[in-house]
Backbone bond lengths (Angstrom), bond angles and torsions (degrees), N, CA, C in turn:
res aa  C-N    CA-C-N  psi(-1)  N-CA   C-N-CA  omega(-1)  CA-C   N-CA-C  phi
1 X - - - 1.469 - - 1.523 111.74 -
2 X 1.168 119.44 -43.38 1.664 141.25 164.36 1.133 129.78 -144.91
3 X 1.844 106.23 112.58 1.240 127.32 -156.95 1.555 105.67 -106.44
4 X 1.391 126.22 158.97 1.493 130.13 -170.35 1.290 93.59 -141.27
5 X 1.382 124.11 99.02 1.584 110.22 175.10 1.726 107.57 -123.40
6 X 1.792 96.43 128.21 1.452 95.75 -177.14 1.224 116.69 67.81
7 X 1.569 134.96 15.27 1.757 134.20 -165.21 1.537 100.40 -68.24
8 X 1.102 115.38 144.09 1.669 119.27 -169.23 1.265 99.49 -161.63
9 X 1.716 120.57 120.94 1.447 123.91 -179.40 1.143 104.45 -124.39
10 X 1.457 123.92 125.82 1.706 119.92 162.08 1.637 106.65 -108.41
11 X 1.431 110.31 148.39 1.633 122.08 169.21 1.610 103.26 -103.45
12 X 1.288 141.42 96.68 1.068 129.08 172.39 1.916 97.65 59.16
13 X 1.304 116.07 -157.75 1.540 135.68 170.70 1.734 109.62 -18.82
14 X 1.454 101.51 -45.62 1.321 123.51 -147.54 1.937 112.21 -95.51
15 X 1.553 126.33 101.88 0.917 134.92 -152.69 1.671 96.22 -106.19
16 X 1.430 103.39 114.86 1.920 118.23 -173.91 1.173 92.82 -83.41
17 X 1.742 134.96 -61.43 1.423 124.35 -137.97 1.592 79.50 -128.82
18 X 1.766 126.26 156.69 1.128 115.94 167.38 1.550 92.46 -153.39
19 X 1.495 97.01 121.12 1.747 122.33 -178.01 1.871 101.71 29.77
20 X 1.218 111.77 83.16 1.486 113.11 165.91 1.685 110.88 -104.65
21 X 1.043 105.00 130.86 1.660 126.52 164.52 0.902 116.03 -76.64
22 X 1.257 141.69 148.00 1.799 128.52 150.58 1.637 95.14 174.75
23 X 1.572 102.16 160.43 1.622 103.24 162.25 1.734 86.94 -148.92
24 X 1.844 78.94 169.17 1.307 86.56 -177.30 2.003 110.86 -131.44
25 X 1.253 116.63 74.19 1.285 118.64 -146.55 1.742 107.95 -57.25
26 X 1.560 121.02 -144.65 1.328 117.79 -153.97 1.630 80.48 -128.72
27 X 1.756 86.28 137.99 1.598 103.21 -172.62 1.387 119.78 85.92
28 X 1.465 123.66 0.88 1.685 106.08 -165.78 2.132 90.51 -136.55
29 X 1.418 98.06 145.71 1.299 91.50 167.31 1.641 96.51 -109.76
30 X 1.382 94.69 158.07 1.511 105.11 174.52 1.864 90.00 -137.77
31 X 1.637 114.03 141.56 1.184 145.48 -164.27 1.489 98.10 -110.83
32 X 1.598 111.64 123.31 1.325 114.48 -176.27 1.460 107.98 -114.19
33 X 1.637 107.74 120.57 1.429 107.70 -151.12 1.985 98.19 -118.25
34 X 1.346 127.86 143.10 1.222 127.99 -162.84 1.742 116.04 173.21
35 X 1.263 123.29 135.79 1.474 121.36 -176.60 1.792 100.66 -62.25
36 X 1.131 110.96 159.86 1.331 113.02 137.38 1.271 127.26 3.32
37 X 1.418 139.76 115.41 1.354 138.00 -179.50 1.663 123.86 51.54
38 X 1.432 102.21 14.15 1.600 99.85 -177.81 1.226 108.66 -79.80
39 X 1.348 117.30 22.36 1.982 115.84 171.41 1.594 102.66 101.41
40 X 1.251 136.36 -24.60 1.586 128.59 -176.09 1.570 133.47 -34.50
41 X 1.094 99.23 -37.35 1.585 116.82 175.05 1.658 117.32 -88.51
42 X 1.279 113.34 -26.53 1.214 129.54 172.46 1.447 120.25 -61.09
43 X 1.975 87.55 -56.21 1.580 97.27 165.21 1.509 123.35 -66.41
44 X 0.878 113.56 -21.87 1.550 125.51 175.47 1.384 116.98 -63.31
45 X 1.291 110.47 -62.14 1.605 132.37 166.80 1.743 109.10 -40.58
46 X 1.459 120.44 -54.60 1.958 129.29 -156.79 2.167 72.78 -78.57
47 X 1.308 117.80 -57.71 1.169 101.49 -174.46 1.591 137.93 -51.65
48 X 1.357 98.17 -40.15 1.735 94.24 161.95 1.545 109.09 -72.25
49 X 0.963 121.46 3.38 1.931 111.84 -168.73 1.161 111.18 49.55
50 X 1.445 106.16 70.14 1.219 128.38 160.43 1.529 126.47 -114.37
51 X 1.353 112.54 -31.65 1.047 128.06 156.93 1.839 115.90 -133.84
52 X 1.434 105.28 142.73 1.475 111.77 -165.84 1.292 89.68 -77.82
53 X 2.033 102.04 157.48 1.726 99.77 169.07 1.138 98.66 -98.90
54 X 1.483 114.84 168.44 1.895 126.41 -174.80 1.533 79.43 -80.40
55 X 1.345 151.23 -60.96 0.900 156.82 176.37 1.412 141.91 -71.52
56 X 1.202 138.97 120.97 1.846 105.01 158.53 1.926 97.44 111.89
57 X 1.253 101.07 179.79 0.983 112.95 169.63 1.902 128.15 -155.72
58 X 1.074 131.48 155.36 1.283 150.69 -158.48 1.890 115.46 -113.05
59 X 1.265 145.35 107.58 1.344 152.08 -147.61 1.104 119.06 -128.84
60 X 1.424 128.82 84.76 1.472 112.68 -164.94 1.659 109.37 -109.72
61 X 1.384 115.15 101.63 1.976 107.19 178.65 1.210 65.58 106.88
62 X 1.504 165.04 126.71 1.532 139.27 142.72 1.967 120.03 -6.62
63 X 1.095 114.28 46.30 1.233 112.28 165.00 1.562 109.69 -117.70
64 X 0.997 111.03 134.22 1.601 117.64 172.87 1.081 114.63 -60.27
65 X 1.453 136.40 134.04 1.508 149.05 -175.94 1.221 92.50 -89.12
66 X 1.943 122.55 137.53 1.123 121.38 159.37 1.487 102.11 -175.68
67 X 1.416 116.66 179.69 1.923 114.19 -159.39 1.505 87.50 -72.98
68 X 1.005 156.03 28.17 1.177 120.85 162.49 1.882 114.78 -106.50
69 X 1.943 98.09 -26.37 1.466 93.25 164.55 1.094 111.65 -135.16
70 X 1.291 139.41 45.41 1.435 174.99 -136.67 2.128 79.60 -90.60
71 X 1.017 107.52 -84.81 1.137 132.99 -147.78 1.746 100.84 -76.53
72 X 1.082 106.77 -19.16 1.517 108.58 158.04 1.760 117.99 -85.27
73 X 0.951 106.33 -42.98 1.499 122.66 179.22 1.667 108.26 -61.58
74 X 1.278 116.17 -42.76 1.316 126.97 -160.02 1.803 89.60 -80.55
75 X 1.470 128.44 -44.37 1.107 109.53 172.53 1.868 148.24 -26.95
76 X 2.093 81.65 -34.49 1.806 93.32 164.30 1.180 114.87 -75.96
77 X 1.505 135.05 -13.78 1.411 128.48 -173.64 1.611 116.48 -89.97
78 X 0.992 105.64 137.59 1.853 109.17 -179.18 1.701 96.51 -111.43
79 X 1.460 123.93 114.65 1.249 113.13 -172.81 1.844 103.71 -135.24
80 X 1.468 79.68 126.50 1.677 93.99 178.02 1.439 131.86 -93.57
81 X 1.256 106.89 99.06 1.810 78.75 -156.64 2.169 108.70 -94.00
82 X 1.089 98.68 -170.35 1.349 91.95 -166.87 1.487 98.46 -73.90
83 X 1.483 163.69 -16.98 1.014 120.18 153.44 1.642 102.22 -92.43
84 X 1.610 101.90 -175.70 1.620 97.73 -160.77 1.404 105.03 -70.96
85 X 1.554 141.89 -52.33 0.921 149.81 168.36 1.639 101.63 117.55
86 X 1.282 117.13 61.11 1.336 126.54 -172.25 1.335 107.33 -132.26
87 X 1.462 119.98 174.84 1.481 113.96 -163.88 1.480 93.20 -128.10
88 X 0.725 125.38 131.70 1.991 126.69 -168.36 1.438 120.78 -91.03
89 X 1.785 99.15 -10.34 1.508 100.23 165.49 1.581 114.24 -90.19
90 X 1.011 112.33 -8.70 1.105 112.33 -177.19 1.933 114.57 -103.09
91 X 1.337 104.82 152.27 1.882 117.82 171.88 1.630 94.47 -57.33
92 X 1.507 107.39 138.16 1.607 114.02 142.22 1.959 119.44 -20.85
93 X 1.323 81.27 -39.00 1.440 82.05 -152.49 2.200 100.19 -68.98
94 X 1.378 71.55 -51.99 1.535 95.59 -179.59 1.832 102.07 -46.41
95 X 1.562 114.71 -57.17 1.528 108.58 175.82 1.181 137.35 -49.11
96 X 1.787 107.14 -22.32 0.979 121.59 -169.50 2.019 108.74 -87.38
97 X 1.588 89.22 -33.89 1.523 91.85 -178.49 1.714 111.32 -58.76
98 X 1.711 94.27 -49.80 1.961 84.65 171.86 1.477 121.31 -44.40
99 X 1.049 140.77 -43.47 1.206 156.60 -150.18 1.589 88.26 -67.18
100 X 1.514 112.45 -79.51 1.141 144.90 -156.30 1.596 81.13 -52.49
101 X 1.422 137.65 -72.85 1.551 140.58 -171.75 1.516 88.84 -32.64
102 X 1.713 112.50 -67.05 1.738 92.44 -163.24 1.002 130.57 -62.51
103 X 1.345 123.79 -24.23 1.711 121.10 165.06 1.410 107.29 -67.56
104 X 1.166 154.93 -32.41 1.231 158.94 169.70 1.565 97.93 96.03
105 X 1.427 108.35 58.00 2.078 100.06 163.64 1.513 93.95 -102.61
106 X 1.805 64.47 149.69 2.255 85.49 -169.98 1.695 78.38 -76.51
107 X 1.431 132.64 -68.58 1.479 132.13 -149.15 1.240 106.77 -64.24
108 X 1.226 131.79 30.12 1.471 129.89 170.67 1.446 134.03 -37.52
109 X 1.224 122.56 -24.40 1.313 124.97 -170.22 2.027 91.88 -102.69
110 X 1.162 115.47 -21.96 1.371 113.69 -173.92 1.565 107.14 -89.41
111 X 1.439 98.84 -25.20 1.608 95.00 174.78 1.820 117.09 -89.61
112 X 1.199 118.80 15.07 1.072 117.19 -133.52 2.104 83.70 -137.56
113 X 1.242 109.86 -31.98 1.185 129.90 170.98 1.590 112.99 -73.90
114 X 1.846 109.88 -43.00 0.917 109.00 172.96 2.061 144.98 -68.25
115 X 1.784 74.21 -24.16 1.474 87.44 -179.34 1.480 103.24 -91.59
116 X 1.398 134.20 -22.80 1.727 126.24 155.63 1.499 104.75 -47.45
117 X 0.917 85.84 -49.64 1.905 86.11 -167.11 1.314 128.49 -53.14
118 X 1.976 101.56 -24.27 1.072 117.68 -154.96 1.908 96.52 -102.88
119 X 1.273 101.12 -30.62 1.446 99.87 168.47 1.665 122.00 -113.14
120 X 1.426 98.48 20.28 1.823 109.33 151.13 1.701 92.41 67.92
121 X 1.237 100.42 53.58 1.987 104.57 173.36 1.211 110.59 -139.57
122 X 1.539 93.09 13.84 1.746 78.92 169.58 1.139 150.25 -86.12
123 X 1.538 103.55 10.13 1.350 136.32 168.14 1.877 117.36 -70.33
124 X 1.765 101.92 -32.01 1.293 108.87 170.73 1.419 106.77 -103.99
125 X 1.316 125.89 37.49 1.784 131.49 174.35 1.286 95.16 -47.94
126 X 1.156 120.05 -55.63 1.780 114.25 -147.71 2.136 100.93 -127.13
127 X 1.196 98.51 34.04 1.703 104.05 157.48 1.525 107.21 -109.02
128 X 1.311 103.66 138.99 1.404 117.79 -170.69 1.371 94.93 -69.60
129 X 1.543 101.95 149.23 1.711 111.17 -174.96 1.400 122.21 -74.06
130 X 1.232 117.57 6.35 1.694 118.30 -159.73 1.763 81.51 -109.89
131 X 1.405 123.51 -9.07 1.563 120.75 -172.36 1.680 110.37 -104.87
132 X 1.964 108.12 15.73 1.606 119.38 -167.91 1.665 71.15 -91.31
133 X 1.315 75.81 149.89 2.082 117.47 144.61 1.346 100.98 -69.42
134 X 1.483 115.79 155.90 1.283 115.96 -172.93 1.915 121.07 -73.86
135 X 1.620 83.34 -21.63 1.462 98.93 167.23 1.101 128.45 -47.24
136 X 1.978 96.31 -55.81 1.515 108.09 -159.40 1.366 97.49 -75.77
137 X 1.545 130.16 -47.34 1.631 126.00 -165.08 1.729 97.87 -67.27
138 X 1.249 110.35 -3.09 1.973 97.50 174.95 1.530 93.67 -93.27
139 X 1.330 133.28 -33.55 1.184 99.15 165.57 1.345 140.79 -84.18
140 X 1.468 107.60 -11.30 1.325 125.56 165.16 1.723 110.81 -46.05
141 X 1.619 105.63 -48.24 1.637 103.82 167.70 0.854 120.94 -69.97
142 X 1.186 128.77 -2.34 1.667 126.55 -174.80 1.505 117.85 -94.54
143 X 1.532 84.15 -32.54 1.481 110.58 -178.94 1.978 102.26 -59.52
144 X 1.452 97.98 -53.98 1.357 109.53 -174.41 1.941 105.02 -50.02
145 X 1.563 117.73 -57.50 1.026 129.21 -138.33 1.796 80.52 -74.61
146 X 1.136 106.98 -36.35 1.896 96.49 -169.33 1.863 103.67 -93.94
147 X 1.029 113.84 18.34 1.743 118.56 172.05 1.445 101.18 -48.88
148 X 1.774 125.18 -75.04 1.156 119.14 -171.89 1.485 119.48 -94.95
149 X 1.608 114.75 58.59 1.524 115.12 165.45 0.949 110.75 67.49
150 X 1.243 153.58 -4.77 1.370 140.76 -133.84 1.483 103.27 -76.83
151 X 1.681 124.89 159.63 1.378 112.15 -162.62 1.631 93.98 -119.36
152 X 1.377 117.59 -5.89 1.841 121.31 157.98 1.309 91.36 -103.90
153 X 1.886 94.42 140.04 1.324 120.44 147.77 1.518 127.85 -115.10
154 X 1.308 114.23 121.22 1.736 114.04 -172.68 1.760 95.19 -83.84
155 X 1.026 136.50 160.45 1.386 120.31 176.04 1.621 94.54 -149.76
156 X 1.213 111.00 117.35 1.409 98.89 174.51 2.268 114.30 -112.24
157 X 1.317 96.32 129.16 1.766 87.00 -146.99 1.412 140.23 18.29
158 X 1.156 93.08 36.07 2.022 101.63 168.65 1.800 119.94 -10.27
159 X 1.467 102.02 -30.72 1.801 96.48 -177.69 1.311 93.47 -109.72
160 X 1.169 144.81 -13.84 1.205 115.45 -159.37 1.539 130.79 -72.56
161 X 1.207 105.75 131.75 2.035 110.68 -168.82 1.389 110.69 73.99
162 X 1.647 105.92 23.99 1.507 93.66 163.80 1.801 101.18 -115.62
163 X 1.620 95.05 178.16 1.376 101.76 -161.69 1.591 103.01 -80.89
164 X 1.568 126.05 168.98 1.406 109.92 173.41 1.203 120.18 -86.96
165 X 1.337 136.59 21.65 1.205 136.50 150.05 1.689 112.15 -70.64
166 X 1.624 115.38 -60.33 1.422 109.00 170.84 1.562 119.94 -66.81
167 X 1.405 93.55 -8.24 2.326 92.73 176.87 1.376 90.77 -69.94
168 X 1.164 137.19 -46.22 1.631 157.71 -146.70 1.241 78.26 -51.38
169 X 1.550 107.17 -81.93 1.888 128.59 -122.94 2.158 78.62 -81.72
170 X 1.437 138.64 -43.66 1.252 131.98 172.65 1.023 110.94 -43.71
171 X 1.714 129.79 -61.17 1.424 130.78 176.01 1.614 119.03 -34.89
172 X 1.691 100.55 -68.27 1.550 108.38 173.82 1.324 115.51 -51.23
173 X 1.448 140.68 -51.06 1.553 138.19 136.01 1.231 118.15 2.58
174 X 1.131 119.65 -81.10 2.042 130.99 164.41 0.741 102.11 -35.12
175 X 1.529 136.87 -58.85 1.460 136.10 -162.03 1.106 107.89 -67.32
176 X 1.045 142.23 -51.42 1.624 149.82 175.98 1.534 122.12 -51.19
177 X 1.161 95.13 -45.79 1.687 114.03 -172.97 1.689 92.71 -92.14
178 X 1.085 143.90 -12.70 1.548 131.71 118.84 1.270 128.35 -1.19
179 X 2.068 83.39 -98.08 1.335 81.03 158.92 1.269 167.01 17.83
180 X 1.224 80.90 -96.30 1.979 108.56 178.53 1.212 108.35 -79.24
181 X 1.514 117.99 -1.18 1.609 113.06 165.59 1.193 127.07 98.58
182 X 1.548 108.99 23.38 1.750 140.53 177.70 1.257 100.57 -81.32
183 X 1.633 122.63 115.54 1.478 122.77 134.63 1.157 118.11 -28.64
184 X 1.038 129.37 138.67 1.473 131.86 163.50 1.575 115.92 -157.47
185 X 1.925 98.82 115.06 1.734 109.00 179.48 1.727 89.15 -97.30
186 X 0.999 115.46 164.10 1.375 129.75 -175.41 1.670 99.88 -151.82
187 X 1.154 123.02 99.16 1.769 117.81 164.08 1.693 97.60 -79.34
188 X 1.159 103.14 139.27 1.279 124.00 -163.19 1.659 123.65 -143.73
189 X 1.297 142.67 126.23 1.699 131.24 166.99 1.271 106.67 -114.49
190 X 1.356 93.87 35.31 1.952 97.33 179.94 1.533 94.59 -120.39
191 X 1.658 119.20 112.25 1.163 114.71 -165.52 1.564 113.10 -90.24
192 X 1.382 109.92 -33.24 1.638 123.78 169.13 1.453 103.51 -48.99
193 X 1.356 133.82 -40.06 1.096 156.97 -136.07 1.788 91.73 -96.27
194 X 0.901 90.18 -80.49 1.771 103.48 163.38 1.844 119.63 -27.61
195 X 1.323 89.26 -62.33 1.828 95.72 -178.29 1.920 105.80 -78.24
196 X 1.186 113.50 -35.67 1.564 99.53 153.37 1.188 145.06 -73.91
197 X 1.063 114.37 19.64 1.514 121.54 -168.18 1.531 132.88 -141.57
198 X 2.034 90.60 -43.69 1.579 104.89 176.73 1.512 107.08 -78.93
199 X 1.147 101.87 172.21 1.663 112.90 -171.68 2.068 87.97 -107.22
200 X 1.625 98.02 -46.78 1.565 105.42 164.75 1.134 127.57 -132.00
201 X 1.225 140.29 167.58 1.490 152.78 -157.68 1.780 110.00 -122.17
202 X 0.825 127.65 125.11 1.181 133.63 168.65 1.640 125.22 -116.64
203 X 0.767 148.55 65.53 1.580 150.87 131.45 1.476 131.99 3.48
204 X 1.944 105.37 78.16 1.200 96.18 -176.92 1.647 128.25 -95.75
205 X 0.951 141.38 163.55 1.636 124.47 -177.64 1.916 81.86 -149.06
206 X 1.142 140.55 50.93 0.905 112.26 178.67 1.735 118.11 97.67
207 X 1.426 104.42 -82.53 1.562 103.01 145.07 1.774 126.15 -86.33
208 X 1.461 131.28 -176.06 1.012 121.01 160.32 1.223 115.78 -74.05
209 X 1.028 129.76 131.75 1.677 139.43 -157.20 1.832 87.13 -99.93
210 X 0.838 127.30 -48.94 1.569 136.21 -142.31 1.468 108.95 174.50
211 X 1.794 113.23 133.61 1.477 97.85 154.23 2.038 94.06 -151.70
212 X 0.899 116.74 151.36 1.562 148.49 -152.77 0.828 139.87 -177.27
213 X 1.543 128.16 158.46 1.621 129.24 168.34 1.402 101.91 -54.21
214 X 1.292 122.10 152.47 1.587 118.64 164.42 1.622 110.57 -78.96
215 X 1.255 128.28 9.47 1.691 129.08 155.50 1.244 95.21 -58.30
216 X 1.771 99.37 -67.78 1.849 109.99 -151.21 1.072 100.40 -61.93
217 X 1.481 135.76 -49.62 1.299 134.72 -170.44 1.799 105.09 -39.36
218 X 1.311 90.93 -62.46 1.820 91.12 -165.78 1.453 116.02 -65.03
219 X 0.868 122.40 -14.34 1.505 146.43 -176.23 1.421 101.46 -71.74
220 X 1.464 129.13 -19.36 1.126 121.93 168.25 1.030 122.33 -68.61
221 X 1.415 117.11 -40.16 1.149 118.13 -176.56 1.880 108.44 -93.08
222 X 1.034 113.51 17.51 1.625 109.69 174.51 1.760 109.09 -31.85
223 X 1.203 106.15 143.32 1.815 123.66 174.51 1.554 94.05 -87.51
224 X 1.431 128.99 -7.40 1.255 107.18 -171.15 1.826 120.42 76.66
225 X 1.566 108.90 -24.72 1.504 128.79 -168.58 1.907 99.77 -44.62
226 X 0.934 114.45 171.67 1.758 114.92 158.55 2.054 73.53 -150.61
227 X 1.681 95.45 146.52 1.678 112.71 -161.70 1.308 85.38 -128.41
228 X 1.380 128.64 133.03 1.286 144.00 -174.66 1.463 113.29 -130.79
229 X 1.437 129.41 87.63 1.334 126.53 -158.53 1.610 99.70 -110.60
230 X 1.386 98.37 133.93 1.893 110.98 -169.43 1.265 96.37 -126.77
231 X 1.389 98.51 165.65 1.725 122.93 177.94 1.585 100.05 -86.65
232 X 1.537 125.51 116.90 1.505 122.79 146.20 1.936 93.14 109.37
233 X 0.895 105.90 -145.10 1.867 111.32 -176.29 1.178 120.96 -55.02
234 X 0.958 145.92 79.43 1.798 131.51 -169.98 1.755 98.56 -56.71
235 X 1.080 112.63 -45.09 1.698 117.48 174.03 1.934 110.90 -18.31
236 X 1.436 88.88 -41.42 1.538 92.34 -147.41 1.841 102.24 -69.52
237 X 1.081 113.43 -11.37 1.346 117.19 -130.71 2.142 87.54 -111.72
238 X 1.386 98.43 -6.87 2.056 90.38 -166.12 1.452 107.66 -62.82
239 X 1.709 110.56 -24.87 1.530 95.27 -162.85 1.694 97.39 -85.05
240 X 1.381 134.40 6.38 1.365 123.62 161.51 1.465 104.78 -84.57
241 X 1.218 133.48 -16.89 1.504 154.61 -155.93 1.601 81.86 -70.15
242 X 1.660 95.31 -77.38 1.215 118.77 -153.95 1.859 111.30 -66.81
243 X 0.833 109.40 -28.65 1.437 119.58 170.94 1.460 102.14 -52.06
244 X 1.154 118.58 -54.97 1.928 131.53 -170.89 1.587 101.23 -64.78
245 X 1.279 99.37 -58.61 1.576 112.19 -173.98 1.437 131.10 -69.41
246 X 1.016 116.85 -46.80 1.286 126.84 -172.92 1.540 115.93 98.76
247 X 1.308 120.67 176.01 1.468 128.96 178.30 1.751 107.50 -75.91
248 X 1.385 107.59 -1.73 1.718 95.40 -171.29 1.735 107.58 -119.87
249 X 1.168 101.44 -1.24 1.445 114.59 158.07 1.518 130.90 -63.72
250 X 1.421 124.21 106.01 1.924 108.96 -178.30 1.435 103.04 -76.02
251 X 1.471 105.14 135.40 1.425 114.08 148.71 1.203 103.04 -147.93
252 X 1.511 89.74 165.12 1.779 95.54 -171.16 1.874 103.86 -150.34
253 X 1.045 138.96 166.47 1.275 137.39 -178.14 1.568 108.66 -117.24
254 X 1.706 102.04 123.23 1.133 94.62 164.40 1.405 112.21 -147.76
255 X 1.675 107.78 153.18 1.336 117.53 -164.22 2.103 110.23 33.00
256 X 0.837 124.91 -118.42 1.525 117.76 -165.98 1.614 107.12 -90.02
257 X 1.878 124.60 -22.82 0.931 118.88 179.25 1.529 120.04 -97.00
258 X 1.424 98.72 173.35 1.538 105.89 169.97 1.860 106.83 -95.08
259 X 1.010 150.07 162.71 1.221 156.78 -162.49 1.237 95.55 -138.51
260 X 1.346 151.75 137.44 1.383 176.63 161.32 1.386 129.27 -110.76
261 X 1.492 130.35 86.59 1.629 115.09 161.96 0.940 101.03 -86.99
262 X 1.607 116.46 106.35 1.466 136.16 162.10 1.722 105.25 -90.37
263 X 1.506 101.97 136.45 1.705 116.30 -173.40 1.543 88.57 -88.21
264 X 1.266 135.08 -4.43 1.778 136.74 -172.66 1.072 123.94 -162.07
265 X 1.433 103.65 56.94 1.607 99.29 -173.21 1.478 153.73 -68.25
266 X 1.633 89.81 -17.74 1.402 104.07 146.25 1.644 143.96 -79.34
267 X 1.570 100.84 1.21 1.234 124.95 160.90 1.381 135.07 -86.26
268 X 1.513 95.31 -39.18 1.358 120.34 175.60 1.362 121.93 -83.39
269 X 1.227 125.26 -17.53 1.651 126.98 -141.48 1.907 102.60 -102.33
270 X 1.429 98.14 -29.38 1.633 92.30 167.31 1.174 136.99 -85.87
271 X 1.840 109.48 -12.70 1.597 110.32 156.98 1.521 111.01 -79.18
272 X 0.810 106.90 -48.40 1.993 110.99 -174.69 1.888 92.65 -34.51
273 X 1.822 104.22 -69.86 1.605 105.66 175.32 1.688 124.65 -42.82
274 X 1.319 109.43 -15.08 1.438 111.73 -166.82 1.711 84.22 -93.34
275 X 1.324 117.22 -47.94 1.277 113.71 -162.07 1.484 121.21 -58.30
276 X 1.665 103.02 -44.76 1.575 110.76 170.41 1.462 107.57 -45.34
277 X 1.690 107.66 -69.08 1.668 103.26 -162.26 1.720 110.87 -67.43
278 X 1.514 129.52 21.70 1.173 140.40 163.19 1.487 107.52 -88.32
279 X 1.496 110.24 -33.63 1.329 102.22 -151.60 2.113 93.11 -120.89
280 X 1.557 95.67 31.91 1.261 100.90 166.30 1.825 107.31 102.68
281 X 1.057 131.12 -46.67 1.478 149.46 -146.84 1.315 94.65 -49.20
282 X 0.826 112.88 152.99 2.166 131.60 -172.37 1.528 81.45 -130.25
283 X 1.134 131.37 103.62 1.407 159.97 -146.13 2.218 98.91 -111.80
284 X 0.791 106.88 100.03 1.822 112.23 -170.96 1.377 103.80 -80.83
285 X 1.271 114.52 -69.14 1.355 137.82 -159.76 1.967 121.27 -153.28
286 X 1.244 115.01 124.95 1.281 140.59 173.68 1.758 124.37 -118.45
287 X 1.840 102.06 94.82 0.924 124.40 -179.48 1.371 125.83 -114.39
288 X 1.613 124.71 158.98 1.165 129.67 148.22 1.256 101.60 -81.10
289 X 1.584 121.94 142.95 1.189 128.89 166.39 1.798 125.05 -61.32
290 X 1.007 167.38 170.36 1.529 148.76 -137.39 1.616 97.40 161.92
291 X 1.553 117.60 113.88 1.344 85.52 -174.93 1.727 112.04 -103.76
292 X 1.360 142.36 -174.89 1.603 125.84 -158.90 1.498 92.50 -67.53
293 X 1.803 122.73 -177.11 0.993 140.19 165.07 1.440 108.76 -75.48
294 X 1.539 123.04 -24.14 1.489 128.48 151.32 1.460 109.88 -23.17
295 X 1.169 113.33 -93.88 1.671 148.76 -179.55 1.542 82.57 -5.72
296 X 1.740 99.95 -69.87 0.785 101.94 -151.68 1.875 143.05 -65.32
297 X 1.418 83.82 -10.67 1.175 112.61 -151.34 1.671 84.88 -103.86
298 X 0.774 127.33 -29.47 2.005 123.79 177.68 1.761 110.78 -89.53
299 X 1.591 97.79 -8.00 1.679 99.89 175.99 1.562 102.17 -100.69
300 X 1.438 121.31 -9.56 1.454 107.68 -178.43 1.095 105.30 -91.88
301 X 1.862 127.40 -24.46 1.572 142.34 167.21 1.321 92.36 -48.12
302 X 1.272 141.29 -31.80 1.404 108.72 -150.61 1.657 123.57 94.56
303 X 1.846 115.64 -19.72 1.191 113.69 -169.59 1.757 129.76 -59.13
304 X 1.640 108.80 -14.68 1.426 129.98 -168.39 1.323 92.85 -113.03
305 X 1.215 135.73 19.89 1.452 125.74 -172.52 1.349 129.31 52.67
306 X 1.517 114.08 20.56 1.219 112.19 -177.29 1.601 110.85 -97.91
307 X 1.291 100.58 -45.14 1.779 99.38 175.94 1.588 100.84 80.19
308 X 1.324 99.71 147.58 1.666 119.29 169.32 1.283 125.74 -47.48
């Protein structure tokens, strides 16, 4: 639905985005994950055609974005950027009507009813925006960014510094507009946030570091472990362990489970299970070990010295 091929931004000396790939097809959100200044907003920005890239190019429907239908094209995009983009002298209501003028919808006042309605502010229609909670003026932008339907959403931290009641009702929002078959990029430093929500993960540092399901992602870093969690002593249970395993097998006990580096674990893993419930074991849980999207996400930085 929206493609990024090769996007490359320089400021003077200073290079934000460098040759990024990515799309973001119809129906799936993908969560754009990155420290501080690793280009996210930048990329966000060349993608709505807001700002041109020195490089590369931008695809929206497979049509190429560029000044000649820039401004037709940009109509499908609903883009939020990190501040709300509201005017504080003015009512919700009133911000919303400009908006609505620049896209040019005739039903403005009906669409305009709908998106209060839809994020439960229509009680603050006509309080000036500089008098919102930080909550309410984030949905007030949200409200704005989905005025004209648009079937891309750019999202630039949509939750951030709100409470988890309004993270809630945003999340379920995403989910919906899913649904119905909305692109949706979301730059994000909410990593829980990320693995509940995206369909994929993207990892920017400048270049694309990585992008994936958050399974596959973490899966890189697998321990290899198989986690065997029992009812009562895990202690009790090694010399059935060891019977299965042998002396060259690691395991070790921790807190309620047994821990396993199995060289075959799909070979191994249904006698070991046969062996426990032989040798008594009230059997909880049978896992591969998986480590968080955290882990993962500070080993593709580079922060453990491992690097991508």
């Amino acid at each position: 639905m929206i493609a990024a091929r090769h996007l490359t931004r320089r400021f003077g000396p200073r290079t934000a985005v460098d040759d990024v790939t990515f799309e973001v097809g119809r129906s799936e959100i993908v969560a754009l994950l990155g420290p501080n200044g690793a280009g996210k907003t930048t990329t966000l920005r060349m993608l709505a055609g807001l700002i041109a890239p020195t490089s590369g190019s931008v695809a929206i429907g497979g049509v190429q974005l560029t000044r000649a239908n820039g401004a037709a094209l940009r109509m499908q995009i609903g883009f939020l950027t990190e501040a709300p983009g509201l005017w504080d002298r003015l009512t919700v209501r009133e911000n919303l009507r400009v908006y609505a003028g620049l896209y040019g919808l005739a039903d403005a006042d009906a669409r305009i009813d709908r998106v209060l309605d839809l994020f439960a502010i229509a009680d603050r229609a006509n309080a000036r925006t500089v008098e919102l909670s930080k909550g309410t003026r984030q949905k007030a932008a949200l409200a704005r960014t989905l005025l004209h339907d648009p079937t891309i959403l750019l999202l630039d931290e949509p939750t951030s510094g709100l409470d988890p009641e309004v993270t809630r009702s945003v999340r379920m929002l995403l989910d919906e507009r899913r649904a119905a078959g909305c692109s949706i990029l979301v730059s994000t430093h909410n990593l829980d946030e990320a693995e509940r929500l995206a369909d994929r993960v993207a990892v920017l540092d400048e270049r694309l570091v990585a992008i994936d399901d958050p399974a596959a992602l973490r899966a890189r870093l697998t321990t290899g472990r198989t986690i065997v969690r029992v009812a009562g002593d895990p202690s009790a249970y090694l010399p059935a362990i060891r019977s299965i395993v042998g002396p060259g097998v690691d395991v070790a006990v921790e807190r309620s489970s047994l821990a396993l580096q199995l060289p075959h674990p799909e070979l191994q893993t249904p006698a070991i299970v046969a062996a426990l419930v032989a040798a008594g074991a009230q059997i909880l849980e049978v896992r591969a070990e998986m480590p968080a999207l955290e882990d993962v996400y500070v080993h593709l930085m580079g922060a453990d010295g491992g690097g991508a």
